[in-house]
DRENNUBA-17609 format. One record per residue (C-alpha): residue number from 1; chain; x, y, z. Coordinates in steps of 0.5 Angstrom, whole numbers, plus 500, padded with zeros to 3 digits. Each point is the difference from the previous one (the first is absolute). Layout:
N
<guza><i>NUM</i><ch>A</ch><px>X</px><py>Y</py><pz>Z</pz></guza>
...
% end
This chain:
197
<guza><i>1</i><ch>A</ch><px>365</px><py>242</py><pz>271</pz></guza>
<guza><i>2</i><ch>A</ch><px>505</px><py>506</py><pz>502</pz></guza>
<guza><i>3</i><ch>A</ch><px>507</px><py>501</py><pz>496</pz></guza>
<guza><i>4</i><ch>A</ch><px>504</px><py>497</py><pz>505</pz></guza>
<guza><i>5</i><ch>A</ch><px>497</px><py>495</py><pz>503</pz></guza>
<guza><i>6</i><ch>A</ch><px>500</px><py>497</py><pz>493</pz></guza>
<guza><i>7</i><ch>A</ch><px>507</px><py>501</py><pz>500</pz></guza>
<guza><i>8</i><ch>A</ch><px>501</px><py>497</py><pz>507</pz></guza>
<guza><i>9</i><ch>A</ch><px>496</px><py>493</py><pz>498</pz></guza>
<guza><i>10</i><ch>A</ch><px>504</px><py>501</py><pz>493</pz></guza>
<guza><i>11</i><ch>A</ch><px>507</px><py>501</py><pz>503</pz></guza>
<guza><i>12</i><ch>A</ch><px>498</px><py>493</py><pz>506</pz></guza>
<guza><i>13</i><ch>A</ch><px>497</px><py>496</py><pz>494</pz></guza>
<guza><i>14</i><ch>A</ch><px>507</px><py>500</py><pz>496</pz></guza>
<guza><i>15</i><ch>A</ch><px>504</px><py>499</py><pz>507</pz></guza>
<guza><i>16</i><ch>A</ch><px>496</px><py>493</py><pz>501</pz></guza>
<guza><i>17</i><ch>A</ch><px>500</px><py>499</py><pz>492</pz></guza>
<guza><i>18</i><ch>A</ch><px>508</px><py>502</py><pz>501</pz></guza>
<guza><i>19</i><ch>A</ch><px>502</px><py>495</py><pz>507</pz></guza>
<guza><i>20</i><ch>A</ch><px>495</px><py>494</py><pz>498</pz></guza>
<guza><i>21</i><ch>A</ch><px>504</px><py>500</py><pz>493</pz></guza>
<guza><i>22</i><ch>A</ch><px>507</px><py>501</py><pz>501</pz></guza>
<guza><i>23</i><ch>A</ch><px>501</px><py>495</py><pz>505</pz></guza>
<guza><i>24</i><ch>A</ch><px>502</px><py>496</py><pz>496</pz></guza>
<guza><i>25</i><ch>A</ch><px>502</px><py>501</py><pz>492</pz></guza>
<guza><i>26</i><ch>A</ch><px>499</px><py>495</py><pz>497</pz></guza>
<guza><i>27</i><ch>A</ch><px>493</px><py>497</py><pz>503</pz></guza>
<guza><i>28</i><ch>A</ch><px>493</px><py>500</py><pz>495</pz></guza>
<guza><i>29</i><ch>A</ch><px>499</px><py>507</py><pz>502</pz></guza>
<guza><i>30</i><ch>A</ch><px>505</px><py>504</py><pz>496</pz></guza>
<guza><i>31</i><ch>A</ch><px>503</px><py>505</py><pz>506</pz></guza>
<guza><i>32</i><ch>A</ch><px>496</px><py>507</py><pz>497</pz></guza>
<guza><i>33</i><ch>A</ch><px>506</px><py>505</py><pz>504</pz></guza>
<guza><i>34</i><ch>A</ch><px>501</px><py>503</py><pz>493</pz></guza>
<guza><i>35</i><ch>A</ch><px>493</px><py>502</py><pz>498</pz></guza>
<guza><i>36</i><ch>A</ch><px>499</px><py>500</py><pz>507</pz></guza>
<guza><i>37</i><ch>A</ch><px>505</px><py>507</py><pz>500</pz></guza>
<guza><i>38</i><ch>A</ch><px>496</px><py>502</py><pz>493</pz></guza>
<guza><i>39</i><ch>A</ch><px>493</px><py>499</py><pz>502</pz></guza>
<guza><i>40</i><ch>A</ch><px>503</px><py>505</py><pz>506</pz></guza>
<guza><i>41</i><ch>A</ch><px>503</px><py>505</py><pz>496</pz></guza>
<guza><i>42</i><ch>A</ch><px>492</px><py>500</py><pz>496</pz></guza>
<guza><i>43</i><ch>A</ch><px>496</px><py>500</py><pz>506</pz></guza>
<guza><i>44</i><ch>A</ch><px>504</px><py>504</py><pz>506</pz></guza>
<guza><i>45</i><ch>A</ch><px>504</px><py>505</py><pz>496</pz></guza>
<guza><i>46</i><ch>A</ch><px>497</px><py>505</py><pz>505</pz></guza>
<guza><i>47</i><ch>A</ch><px>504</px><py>496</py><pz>506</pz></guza>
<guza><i>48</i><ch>A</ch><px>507</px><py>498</py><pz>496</pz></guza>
<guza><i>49</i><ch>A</ch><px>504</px><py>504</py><pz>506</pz></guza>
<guza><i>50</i><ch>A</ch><px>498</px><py>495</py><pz>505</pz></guza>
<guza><i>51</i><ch>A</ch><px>496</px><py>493</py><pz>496</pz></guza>
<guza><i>52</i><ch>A</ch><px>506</px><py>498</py><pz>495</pz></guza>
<guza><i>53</i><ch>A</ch><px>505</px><py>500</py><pz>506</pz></guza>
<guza><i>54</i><ch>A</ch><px>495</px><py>496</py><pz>504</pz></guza>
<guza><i>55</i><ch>A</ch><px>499</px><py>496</py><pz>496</pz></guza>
<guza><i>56</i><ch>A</ch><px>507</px><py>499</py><pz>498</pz></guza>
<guza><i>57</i><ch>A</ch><px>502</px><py>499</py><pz>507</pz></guza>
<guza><i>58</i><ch>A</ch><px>493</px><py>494</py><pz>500</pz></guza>
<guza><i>59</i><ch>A</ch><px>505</px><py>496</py><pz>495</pz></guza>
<guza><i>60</i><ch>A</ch><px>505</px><py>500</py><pz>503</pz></guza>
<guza><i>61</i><ch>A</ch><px>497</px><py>498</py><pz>506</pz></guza>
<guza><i>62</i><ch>A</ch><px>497</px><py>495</py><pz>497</pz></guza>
<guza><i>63</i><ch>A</ch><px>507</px><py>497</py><pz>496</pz></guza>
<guza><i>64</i><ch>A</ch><px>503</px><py>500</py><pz>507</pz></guza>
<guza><i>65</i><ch>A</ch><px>495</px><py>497</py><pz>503</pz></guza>
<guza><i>66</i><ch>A</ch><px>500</px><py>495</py><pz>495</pz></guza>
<guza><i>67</i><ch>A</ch><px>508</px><py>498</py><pz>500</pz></guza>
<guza><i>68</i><ch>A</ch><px>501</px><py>500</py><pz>508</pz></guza>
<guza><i>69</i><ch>A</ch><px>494</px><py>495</py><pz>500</pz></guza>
<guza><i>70</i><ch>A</ch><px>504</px><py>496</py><pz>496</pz></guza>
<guza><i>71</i><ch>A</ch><px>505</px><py>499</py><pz>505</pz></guza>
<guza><i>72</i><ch>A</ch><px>504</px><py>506</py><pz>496</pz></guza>
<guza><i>73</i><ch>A</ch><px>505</px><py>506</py><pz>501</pz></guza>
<guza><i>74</i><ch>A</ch><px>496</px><py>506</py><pz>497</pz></guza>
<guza><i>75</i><ch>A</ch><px>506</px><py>503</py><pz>498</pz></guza>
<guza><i>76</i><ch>A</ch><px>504</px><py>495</py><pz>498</pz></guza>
<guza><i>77</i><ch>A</ch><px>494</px><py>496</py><pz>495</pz></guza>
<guza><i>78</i><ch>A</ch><px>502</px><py>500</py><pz>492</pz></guza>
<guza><i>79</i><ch>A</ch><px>494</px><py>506</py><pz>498</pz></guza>
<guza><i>80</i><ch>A</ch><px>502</px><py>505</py><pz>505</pz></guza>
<guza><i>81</i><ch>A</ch><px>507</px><py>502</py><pz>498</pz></guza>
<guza><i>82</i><ch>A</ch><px>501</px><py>508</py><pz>498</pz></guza>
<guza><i>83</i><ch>A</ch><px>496</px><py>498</py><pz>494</pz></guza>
<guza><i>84</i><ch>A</ch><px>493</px><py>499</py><pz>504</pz></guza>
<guza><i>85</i><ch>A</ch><px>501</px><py>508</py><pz>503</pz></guza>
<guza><i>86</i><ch>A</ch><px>498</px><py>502</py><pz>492</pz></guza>
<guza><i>87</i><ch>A</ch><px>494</px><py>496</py><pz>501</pz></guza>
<guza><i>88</i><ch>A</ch><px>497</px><py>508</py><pz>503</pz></guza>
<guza><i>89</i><ch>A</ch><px>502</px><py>503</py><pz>493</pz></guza>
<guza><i>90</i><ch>A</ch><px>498</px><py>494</py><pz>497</pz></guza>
<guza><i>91</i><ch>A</ch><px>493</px><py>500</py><pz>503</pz></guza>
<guza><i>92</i><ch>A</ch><px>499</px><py>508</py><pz>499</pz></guza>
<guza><i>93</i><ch>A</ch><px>500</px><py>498</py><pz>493</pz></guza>
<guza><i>94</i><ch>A</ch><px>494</px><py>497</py><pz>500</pz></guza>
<guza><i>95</i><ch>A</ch><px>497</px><py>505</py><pz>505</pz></guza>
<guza><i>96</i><ch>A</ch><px>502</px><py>506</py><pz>495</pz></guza>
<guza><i>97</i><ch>A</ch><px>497</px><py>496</py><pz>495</pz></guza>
<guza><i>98</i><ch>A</ch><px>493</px><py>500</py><pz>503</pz></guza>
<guza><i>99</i><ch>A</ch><px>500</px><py>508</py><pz>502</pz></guza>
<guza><i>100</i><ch>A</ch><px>502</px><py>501</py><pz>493</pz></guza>
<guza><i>101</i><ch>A</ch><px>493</px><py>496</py><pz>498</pz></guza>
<guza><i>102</i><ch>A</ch><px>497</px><py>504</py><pz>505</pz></guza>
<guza><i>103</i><ch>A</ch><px>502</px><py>506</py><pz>498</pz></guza>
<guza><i>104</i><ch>A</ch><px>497</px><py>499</py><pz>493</pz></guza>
<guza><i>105</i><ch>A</ch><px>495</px><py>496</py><pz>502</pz></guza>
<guza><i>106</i><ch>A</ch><px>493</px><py>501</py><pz>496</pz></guza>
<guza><i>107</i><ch>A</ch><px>493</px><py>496</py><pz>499</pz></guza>
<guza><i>108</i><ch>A</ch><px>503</px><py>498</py><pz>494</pz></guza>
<guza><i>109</i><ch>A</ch><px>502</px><py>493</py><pz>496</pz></guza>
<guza><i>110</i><ch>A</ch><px>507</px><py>503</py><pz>499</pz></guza>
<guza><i>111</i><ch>A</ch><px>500</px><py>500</py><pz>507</pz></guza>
<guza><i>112</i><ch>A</ch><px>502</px><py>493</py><pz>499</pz></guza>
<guza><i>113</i><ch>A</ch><px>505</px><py>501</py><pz>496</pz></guza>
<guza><i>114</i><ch>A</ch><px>504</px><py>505</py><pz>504</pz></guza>
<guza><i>115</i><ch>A</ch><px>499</px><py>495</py><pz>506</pz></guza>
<guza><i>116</i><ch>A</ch><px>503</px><py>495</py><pz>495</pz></guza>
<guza><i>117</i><ch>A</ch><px>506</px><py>505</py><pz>498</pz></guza>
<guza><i>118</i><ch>A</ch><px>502</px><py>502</py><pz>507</pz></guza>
<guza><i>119</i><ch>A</ch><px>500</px><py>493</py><pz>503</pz></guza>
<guza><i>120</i><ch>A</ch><px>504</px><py>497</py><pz>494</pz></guza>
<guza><i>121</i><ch>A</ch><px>505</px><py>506</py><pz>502</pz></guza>
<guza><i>122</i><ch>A</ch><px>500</px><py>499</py><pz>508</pz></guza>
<guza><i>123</i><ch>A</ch><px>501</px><py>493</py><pz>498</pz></guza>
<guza><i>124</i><ch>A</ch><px>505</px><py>501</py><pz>495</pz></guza>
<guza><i>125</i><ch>A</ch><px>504</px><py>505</py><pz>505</pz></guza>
<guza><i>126</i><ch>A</ch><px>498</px><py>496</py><pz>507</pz></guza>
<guza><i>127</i><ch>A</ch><px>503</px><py>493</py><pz>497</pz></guza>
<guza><i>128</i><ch>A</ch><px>507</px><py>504</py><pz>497</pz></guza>
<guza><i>129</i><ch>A</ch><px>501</px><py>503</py><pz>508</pz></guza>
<guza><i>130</i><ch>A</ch><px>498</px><py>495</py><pz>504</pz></guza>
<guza><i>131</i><ch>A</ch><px>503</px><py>494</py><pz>495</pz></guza>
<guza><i>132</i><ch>A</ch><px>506</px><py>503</py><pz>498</pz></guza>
<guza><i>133</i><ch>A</ch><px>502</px><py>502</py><pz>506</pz></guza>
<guza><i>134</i><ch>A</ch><px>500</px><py>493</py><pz>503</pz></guza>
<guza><i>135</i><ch>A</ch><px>503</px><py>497</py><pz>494</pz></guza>
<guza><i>136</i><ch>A</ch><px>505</px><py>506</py><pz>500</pz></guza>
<guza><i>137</i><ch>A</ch><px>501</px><py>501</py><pz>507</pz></guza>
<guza><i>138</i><ch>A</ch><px>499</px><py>493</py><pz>504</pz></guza>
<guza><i>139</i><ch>A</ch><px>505</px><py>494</py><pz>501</pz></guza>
<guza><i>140</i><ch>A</ch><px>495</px><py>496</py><pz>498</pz></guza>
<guza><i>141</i><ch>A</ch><px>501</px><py>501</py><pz>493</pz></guza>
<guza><i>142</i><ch>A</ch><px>506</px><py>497</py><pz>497</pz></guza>
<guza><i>143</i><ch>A</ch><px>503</px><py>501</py><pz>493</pz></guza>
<guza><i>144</i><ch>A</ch><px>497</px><py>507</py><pz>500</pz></guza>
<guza><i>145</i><ch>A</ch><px>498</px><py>502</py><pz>492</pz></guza>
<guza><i>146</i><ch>A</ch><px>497</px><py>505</py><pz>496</pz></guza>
<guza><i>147</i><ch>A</ch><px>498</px><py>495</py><pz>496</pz></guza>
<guza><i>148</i><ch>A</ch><px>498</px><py>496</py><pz>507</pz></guza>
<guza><i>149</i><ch>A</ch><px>496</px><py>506</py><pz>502</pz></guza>
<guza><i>150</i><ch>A</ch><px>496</px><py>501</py><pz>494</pz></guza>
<guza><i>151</i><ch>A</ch><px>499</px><py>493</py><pz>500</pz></guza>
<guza><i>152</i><ch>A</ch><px>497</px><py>499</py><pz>508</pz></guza>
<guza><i>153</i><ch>A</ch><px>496</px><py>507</py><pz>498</pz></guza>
<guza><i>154</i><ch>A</ch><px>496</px><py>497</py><pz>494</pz></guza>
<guza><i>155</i><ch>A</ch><px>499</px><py>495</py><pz>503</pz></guza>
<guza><i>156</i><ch>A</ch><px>496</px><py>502</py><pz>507</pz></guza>
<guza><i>157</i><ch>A</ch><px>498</px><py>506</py><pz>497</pz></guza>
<guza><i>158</i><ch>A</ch><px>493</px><py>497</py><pz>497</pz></guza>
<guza><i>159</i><ch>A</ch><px>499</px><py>496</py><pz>505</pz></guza>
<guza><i>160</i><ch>A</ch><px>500</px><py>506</py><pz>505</pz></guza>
<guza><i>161</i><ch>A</ch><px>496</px><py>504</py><pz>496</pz></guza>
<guza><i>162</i><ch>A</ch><px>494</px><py>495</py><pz>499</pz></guza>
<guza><i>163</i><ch>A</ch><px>500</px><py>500</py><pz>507</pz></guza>
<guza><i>164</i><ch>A</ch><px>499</px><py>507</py><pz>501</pz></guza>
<guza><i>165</i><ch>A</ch><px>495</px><py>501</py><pz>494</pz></guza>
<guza><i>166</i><ch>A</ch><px>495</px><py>495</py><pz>503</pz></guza>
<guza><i>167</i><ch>A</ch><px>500</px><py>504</py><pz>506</pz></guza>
<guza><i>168</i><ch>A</ch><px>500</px><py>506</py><pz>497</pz></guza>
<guza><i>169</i><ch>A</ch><px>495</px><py>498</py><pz>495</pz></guza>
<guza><i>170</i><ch>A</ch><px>495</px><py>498</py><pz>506</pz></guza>
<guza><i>171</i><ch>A</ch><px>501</px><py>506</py><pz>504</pz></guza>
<guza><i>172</i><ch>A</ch><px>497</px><py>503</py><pz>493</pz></guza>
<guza><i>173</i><ch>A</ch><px>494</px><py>496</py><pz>500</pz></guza>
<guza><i>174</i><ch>A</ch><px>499</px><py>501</py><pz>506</pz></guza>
<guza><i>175</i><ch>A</ch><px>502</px><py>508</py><pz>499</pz></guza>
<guza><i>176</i><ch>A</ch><px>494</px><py>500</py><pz>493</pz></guza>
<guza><i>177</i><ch>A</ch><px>494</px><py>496</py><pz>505</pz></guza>
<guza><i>178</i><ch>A</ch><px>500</px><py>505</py><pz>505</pz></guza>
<guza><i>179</i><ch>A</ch><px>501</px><py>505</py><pz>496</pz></guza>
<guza><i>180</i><ch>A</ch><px>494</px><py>498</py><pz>496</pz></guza>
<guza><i>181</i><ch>A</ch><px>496</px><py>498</py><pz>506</pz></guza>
<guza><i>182</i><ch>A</ch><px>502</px><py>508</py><pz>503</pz></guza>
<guza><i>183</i><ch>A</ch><px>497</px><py>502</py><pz>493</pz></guza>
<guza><i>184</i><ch>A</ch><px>494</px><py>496</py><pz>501</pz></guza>
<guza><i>185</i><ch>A</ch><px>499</px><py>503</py><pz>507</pz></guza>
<guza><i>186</i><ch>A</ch><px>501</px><py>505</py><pz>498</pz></guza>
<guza><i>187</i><ch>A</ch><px>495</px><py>501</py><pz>494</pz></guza>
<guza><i>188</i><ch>A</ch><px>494</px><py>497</py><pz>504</pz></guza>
<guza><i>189</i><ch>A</ch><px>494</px><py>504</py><pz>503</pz></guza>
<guza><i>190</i><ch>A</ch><px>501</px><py>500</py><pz>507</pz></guza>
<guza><i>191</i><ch>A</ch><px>496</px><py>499</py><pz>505</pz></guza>
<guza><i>192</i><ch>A</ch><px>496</px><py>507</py><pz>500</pz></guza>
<guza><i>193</i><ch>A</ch><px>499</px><py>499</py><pz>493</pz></guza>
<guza><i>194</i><ch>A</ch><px>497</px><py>493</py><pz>500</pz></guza>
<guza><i>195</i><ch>A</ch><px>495</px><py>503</py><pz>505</pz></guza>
<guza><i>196</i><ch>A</ch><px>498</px><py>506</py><pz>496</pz></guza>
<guza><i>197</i><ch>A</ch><px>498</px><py>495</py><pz>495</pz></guza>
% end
């Protein structure tokens, strides 16, 4: 398969992946939107110009969707205040953290535990932007603290990360099989040599 038709069936898998999780937060399918940016960040680092704001315009597309088929006003729901506007540098944390990976990216186990830094690190970094910034910035909060900022920030802070994790660590599998299968392609006779024999 050519380079940028893996890319293109890599970048339309995390679009569907993205819209049928984060229509809603709180179904029994976590919404994947952060490891959605990073497994991007990973894959379609050649395409960062035009692929992360595609996808960046998808979940908003997709959160308007889902408020005005409430019967909602977009513009006047709780999440979106000037805070939901940090959600693009917030996702490009993420997105950061996968190009990272794919920079220093080598068949290696400590490959693994590069993945694992970075995603703790877009985690941390996208949660203190996209979170601060509602508790800062939104009427949604009242009796706004450091002590209650820190609070709410631990509090969602591991939750977020195991969700993106178990979506990282999928892609990772399924990024160390075809890899192998690739290899044990590779590494048998072809066609021309089975009949040689």
């Amino acid at each position: 398969m050519q380079p940028n038709t893996q890319r293109s069936l890599i970048f339309v898998l995390l679009a569907v992946l993205m819209a049928a999780t984060r229509v809603n937060h709180f179904t029994p399918i976590p919404d994947a939107s952060w490891a959605v940016f990073f497994i991007g960040g990973f894959y379609l680092r050649s395409w960062t110009r035009w692929a992360f704001p595609a996808l960046m315009a998808l979940a908003v597309a997709v959160d308007y969707a889902v408020i005005t088929r409430q019967g909602l006003s977009f513009w006047n729901h709780y999440c979106v205040s000037a805070a939901y506007w940090f959600l693009v540098p917030a996702y490009f944390a993420m997105w950061a953290g996968g190009l990272w990976v794919a920079r220093n990216y080598a068949r290696r186990w400590s490959t693994l535990a590069l993945a694992a830094v970075a995603l703790l690190a877009s985690t941390a970094i996208c949660q203190l932007l996209s979170q601060g910034s509602f508790y800062w910035l939104s009427d949604s909060v009242a009796n706004k603290s450091v002590a209650g900022w820190a609070a709410n920030y631990i509090e969602w802070l591991l939750p977020y990360l195991r969700t993106a994790a178990v979506y990282v660590g999928i892609a990772a599998l399924v990024q160390a099989i075809a890899a192998g299968a690739a290899k044990s392609k590779a590494g048998a006779p072809g066609a021309d040599d089975a009949h040689k024999r």
